[in-house]
C-alpha positions in Angstrom: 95.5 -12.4 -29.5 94.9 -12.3 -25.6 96.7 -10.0 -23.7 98.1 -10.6 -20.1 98.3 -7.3 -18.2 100.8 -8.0 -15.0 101.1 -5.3 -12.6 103.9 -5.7 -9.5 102.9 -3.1 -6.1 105.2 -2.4 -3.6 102.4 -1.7 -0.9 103.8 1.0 2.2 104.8 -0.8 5.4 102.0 0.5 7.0 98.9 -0.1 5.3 97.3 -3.0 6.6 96.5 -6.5 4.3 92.3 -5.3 4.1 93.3 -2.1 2.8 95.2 -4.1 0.1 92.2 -6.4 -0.5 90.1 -3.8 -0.9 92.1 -2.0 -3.6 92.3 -5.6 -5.7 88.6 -6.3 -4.9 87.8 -3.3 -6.7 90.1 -4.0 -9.7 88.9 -7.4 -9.7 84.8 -5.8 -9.7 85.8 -4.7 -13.3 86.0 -8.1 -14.7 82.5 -8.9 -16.6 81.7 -4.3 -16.7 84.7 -3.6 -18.7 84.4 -5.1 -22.4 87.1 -7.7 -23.3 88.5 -7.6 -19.7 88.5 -11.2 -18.9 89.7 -12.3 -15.8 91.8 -11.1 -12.4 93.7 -12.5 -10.2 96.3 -11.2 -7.2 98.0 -12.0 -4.3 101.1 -11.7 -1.9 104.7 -11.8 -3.2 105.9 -15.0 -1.5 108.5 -16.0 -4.2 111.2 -17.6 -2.1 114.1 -16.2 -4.5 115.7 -12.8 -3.7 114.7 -11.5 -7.5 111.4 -9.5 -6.2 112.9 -6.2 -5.8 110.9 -5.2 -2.7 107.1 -5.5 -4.6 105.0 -7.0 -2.3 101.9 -8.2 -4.1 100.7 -8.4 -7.8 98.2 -8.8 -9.9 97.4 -10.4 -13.6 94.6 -9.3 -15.8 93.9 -10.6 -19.1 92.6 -8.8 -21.8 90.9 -10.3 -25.2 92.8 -8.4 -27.3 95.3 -4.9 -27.6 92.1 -3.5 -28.6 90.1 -4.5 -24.9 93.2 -3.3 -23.4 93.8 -0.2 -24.6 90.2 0.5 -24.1 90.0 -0.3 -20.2 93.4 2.0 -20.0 91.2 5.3 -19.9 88.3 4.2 -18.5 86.3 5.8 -16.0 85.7 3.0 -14.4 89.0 1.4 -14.5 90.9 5.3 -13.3 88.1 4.9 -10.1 89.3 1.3 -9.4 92.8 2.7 -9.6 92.9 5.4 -7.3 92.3 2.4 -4.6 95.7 0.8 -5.6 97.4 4.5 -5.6 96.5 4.7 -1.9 98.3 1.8 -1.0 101.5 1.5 -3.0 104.8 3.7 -2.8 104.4 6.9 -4.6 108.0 6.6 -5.9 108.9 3.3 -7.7 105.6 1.7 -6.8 104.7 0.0 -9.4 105.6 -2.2 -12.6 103.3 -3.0 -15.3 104.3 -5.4 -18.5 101.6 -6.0 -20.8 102.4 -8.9 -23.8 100.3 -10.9 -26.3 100.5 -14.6 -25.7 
């Protein structure tokens, strides 16, 4: 059963837009070297509706199964590719992630 992988960032005020391209360019990279990692997209939180809690952008992978997931998680590859999004988002309360099988 695919899995869709959906990660919400609240980016710091001050880090500019290619910094944050960048840091999804190099998630998105992983798509096609990480087995079972399927596809990647992101962009800018421009939901109209007062619900979005401050993130700013987000991002959905989807995986082929729990197994391709769980398997990217520890990844050396996937831990490099993540240290871009760390240098972007707030430290405290920066992120969301909720995985489900669909």
């Amino acid at each position: 059963m695919t899995v869709r992988h959906i990660v919400l960032v609240k980016v710091r005020t001050e880090v500019a837009e290619s910094e944050v391209s960048s840091a999804m360019a190099d998630l998105g990279a992983l798509v096609g070297e990480i087995p079972g990692l399927l596809s990647f997209v992101w962009g800018r939180n421009d939901s109209p509706e007062a619900a979005g809690k401050a993130y700013t952008h987000g991002f959905i992978m989807e995986f082929a199964d729990e197994a391709s997931r769980d398997a990217y998680l520890p990844d050396p590859r996937h831990q490099k590719a993540a240290q871009g999004l760390r240098a972007v988002r707030e430290a405290v309360g920066g992120v969301t992630i909720v995985d489900f099988s669909a």
